[in-house]
C-alpha positions as CSV (number, residue, x, y, z in Angstrom):
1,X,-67.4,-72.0,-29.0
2,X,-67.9,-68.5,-27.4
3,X,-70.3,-67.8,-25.1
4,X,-72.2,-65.9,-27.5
5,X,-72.1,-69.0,-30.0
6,X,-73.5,-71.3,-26.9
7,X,-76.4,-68.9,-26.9
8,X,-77.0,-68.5,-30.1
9,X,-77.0,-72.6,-30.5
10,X,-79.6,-72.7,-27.8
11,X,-81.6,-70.2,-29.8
12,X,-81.3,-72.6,-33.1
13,X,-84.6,-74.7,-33.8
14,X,-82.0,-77.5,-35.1
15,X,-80.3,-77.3,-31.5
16,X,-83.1,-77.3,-29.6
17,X,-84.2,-80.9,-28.1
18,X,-88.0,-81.5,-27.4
19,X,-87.4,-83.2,-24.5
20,X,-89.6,-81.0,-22.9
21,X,-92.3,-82.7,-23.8
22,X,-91.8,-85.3,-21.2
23,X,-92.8,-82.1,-18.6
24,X,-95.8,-81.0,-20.7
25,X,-94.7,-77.8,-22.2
26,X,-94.0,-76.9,-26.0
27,X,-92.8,-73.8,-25.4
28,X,-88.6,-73.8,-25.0
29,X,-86.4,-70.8,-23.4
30,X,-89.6,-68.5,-22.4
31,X,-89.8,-67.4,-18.8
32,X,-92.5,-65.7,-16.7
33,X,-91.1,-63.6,-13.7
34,X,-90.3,-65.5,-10.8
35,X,-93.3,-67.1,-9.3
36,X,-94.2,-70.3,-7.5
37,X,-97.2,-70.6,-9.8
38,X,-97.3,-74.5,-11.2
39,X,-96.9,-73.1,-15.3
40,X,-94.0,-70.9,-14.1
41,X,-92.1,-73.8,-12.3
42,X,-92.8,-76.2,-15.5
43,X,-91.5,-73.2,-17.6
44,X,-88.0,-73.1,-15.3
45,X,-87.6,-77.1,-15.5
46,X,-88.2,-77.5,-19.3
47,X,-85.6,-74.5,-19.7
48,X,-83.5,-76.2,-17.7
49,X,-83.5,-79.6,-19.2
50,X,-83.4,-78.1,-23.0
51,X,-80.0,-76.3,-21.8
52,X,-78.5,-79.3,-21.0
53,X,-80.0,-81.3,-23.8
54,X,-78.8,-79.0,-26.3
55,X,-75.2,-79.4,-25.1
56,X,-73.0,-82.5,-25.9
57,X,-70.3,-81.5,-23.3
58,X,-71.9,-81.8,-19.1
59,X,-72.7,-78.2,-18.4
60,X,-72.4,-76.5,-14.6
61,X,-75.3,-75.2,-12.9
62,X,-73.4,-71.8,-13.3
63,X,-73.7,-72.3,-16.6
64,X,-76.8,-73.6,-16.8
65,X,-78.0,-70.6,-15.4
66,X,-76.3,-67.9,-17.0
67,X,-77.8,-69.6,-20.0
68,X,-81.6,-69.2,-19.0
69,X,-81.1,-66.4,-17.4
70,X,-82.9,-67.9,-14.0
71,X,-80.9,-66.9,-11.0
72,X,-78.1,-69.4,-9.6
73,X,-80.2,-70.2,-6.5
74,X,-83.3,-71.1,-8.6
75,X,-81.4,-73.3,-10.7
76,X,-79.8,-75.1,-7.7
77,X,-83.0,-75.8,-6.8
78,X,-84.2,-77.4,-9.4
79,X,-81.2,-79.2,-10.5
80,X,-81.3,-80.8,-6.8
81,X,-84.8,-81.8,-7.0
82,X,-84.6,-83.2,-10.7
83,X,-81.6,-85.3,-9.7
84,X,-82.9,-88.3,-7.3
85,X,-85.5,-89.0,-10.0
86,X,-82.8,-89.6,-12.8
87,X,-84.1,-86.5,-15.4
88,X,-80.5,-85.0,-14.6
89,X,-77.1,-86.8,-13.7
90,X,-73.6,-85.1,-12.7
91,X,-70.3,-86.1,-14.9
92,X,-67.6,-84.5,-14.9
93,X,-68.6,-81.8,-12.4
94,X,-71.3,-81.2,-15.4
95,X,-75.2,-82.0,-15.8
96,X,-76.2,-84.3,-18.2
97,X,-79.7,-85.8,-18.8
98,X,-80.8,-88.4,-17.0
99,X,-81.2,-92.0,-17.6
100,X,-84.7,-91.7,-17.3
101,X,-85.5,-89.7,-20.2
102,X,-84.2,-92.5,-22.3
103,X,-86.6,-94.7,-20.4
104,X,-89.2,-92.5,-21.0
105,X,-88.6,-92.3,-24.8
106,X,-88.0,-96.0,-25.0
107,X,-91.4,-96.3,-23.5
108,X,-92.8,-93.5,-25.2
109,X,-91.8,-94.8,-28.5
110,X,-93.2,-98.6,-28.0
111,X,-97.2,-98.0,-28.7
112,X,-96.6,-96.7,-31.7
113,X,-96.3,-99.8,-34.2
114,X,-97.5,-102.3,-31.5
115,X,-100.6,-100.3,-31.8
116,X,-101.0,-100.4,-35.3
117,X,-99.9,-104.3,-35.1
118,X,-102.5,-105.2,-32.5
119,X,-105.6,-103.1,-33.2
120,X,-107.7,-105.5,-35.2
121,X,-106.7,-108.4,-32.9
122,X,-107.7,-106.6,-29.7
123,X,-111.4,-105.8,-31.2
124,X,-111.5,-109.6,-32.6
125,X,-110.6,-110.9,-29.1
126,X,-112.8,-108.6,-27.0
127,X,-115.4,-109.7,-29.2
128,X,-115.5,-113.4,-29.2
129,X,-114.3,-113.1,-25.3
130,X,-116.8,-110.6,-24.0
131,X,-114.5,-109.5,-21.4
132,X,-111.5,-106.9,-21.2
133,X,-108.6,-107.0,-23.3
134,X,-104.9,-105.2,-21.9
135,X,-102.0,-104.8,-24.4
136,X,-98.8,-103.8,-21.8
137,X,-95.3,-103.7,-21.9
138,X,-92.4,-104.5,-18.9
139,X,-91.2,-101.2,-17.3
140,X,-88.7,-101.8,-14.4
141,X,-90.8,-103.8,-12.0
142,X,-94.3,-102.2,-13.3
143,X,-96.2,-103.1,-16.3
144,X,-97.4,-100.0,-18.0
145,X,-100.7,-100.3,-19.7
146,X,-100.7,-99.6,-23.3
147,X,-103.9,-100.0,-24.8
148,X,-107.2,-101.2,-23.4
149,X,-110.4,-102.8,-25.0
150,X,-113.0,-102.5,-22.1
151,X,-116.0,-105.0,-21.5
152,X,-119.1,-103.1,-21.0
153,X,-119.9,-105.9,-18.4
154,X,-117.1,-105.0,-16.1
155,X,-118.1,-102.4,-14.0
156,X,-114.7,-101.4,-12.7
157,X,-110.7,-102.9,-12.9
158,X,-107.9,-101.5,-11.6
159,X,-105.8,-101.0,-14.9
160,X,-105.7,-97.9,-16.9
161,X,-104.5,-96.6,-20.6
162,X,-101.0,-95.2,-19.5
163,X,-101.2,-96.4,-15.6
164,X,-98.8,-99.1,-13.8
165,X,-99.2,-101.6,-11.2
166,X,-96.8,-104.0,-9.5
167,X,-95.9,-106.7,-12.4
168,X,-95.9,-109.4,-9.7
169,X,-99.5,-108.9,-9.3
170,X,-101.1,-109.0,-12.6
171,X,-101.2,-111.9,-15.4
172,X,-99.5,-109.3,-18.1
173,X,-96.6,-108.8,-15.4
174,X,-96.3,-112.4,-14.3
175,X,-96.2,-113.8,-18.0
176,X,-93.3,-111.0,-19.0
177,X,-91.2,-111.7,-15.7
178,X,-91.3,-115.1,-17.1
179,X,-89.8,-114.9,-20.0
180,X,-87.6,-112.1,-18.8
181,X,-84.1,-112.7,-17.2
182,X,-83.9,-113.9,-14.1
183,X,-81.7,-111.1,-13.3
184,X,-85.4,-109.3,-13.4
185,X,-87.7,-110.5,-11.2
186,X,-84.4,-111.5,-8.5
187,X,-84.6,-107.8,-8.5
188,X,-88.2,-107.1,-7.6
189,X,-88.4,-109.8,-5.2
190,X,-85.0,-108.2,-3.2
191,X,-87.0,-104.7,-3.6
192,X,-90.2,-106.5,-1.7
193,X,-93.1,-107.7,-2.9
194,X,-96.1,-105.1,-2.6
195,X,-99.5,-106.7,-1.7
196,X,-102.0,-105.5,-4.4
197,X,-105.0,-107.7,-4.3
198,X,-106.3,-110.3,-1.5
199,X,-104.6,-113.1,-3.5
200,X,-101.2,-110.9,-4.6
201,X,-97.5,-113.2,-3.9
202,X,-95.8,-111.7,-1.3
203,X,-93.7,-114.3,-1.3
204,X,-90.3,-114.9,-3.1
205,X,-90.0,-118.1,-3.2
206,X,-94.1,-118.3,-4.4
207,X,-93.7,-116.3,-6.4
208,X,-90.1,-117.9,-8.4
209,X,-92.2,-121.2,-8.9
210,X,-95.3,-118.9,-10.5
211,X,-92.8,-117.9,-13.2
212,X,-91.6,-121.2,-13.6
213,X,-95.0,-122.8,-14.2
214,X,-96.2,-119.6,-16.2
215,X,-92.7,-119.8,-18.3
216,X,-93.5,-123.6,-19.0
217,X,-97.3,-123.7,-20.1
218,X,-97.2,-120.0,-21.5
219,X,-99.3,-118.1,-20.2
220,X,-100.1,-117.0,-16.7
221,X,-103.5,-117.0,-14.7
222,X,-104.1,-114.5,-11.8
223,X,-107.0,-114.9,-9.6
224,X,-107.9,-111.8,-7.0
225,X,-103.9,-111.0,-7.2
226,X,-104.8,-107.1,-8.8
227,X,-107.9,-107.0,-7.4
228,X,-110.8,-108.5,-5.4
229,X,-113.0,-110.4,-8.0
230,X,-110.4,-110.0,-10.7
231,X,-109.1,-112.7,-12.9
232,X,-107.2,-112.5,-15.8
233,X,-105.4,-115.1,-18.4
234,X,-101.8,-113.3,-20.1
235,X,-100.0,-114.3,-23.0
236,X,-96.6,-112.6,-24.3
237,X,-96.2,-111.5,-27.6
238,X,-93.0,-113.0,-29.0
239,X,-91.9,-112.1,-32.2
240,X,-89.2,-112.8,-35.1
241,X,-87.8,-115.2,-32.2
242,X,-86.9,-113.3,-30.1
243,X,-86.5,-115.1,-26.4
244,X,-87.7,-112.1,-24.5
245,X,-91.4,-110.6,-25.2
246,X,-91.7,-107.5,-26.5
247,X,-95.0,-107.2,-24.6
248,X,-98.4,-109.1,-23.3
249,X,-101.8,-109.6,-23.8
250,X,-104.2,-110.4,-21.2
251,X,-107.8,-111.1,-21.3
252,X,-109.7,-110.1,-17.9
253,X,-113.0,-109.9,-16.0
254,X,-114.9,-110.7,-13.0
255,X,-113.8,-114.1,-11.2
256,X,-117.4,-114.9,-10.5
257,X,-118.4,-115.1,-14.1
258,X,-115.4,-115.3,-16.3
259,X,-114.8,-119.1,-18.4
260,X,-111.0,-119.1,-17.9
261,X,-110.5,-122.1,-20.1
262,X,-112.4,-120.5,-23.0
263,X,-110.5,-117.4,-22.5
264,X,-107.3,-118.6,-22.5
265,X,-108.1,-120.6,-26.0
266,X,-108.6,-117.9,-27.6
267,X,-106.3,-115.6,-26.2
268,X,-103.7,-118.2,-27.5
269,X,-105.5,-118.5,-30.9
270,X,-105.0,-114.2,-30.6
271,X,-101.4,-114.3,-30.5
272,X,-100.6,-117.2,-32.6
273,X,-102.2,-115.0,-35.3
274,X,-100.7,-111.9,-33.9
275,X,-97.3,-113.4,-34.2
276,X,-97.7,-115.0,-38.0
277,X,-99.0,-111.5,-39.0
278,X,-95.5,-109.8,-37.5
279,X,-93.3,-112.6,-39.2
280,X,-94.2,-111.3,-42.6
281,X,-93.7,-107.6,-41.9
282,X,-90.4,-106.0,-43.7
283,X,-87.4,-106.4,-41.5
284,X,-87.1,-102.1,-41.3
285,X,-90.7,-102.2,-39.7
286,X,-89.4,-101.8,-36.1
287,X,-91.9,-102.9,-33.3
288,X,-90.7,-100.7,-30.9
């Protein structure tokens, strides 16, 4: 292709990639002069990322640049700063995105029909509960919060719709680690084990017999490890039998006040249901 047939690619609605969504920005190719103002530096990344998102082949940073039309030096820049996060790779003296954008559209793309597949359930168990209800999903060695059914009795907990925190240290992390591979939570422990709440494992070899116990009865129990006065009962979701969960539901509250035992019958009673209901869906309904 020529170089005026690369450009004219870029300028193609099919060609262009809406990766840039990940950054925040619809817009796609537009830049302001060259300022340091925060709109006009998400304007030079996104341009950036749809260049070489719109390419099959890697693609310089000469390249790259000519493309935009940002100067060599900015680009540089950028490239440099975007590449210890994993948005951009180098192959073949070429950019590349990053693996991370497939992370982020794996993750991205998960609350969709898990959403639709857990709604009812979340409001049923909230209900007969009283306390807070968390629907999250394993990302690296976080848990990433997908949706949330709040007590109005529970003043304040640490989780939020879209936030992470240290899967070692909540009942949703513990109970996917579980039933993860091993291979998984090896990894976190070798990475070291971040103390959260009062009662967090810091502790590898704690926190290897947790899993085992939690993997064996099936749910996992946290007490003040997320949180002083937290406590929390987490089940997995497990569905069409698979052997790996596909994410968890926890039912939380205050220590103090919170029937664990009553809690945890229902939230088993939750995903027993939960689970039936997913059996019978049509094998092209995709749950992530």
């Amino acid at each position: 292709m020529t170089d005026t047939g690369e450009t004219e690619a870029l300028r193609t609605p099919e060609r262009q990639v809406s990766v840039v969504r990940f950054l925040g920005e619809e817009g796609t190719m537009r830049h302001p002069a060259e300022q340091d103002s925060p709109i006009a530096v998400v304007d030079r990344i996104a341009s950036i990322v749809n260049c070489v998102a719109a390419d099959d082949a890697p693609v310089s940073i000469s390249e790259v640049a000519r493309r935009t039309g940002l100067p060599k030096s900015t680009t540089s820049r950028i490239v440099n700063s975007l590449l210890p996060h994993g948005l951009l790779e180098m192959e073949d003296d070429g950019l590349v995105l990053g693996l991370r954008f497939f992370e982020l559209g794996e993750v991205a793309s998960r609350p969709r029909n898990l959403r639709r597949l857990t709604h009812a359930h979340l409001e049923r168990l909230r209900h007969a509960t009283g306390q807070t209800v968390h629907l999250a999903v394993l990302d690296g060695a976080h848990v990433v919060y997908i949706e949330i059914r709040r007590s109005r009795r529970i003043p304040h907990l640490p989780s939020r719709v879209g936030g992470r925190l240290p899967a070692h240290a909540t009942g949703v992390g513990k109970v996917l680690l579980a039933h993860s591979p091993p291979s998984v939570a090896e990894a976190l422990i070798d990475s070291g084990l971040e103390r959260v709440g009062p009662c967090t494992i810091v502790d590898g070899d704690r926190l290897r017999a947790e899993l085992w116990r939690v993997r064996s009865q099936g749910v996992a129990i946290e007490r003040e490890e997320s949180g002083e006065g937290v406590a929390c009962v987490a089940a997995p979701i497990m569905v069409r039998g698979g052997e790996e969960p596909i994410a968890a539901l926890s039912v939380s509250g205050a220590l103090a006040e919170m029937d664990l035992e009553a809690c945890e019958r229902r939230l088993r009673e939750t995903v027993t249901a939960l689970n039936a209901q997913a059996a019978r869906l049509p094998s092209s309904w995709r749950m992530l």
